[in-house]
N, C-alpha and C positions, 0 to 999 in steps of 0.2 A: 504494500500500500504506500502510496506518494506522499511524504509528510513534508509541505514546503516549508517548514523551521527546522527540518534537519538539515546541517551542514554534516560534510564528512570530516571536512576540515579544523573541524570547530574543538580545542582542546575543554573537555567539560568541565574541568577545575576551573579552567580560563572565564569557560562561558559564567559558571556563577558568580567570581569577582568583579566581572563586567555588569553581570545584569546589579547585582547587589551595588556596585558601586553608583552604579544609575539612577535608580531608583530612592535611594539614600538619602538625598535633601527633600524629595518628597513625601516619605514617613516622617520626616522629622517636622515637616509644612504640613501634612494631615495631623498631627498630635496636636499641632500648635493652633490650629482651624479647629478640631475639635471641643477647645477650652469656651469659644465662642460660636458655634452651633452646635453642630451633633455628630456624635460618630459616626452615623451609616451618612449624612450629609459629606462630611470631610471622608471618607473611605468612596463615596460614589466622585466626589473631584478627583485625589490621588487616581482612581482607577480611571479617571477618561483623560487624566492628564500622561500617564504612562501608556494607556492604552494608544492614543496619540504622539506617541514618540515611538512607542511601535511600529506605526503607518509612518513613517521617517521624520514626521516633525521635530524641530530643533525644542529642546525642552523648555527654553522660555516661551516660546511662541505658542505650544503645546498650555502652557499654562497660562497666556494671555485669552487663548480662546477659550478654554474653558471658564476660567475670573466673566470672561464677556456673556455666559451664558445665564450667569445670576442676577436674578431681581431681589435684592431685598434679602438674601443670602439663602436663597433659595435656586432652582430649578427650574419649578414650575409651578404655575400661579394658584395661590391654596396650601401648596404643598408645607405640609407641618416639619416640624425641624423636632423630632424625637430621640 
């Protein structure tokens, strides 16, 4: 079966200091988002902020569009901050 995240290439010690290394300011920005909304709020940004650096976006940009999609420190309109 055709897995396109497999590299052959790809040393797998290597790959988790990279991806951990990446992702790394943004745990520490979702903890610190969390103190003033909510955890599944700050854990759904962190994930569409990475998720979006996944698809190659450069990780500020990645995190200006996501910052761009809140109203009111929310998502989407209503949506409770639990």
């Amino acid at each position: 079966m055709y897995n396109p995240y497999y590299h052959q290439n790809v040393n797998p010690h290597q790959l988790k200091h990279t991806v951990l290394r990446n992702v790394e300011p943004f745990v520490h920005y979702g903890l610190h988002e969390a103190k003033f909304t909510s955890f599944p709020h700050a854990l759904r940004e962190v994930a569409a902020i990475t998720y979006l650096m996944g698809m190659g976006y450069d990780p500020n940009i990645a995190h200006q569009i996501v910052e761009s999609w809140e109203i009111n420190e929310t998502f989407y309109p209503g949506q409770r901050n639990f």
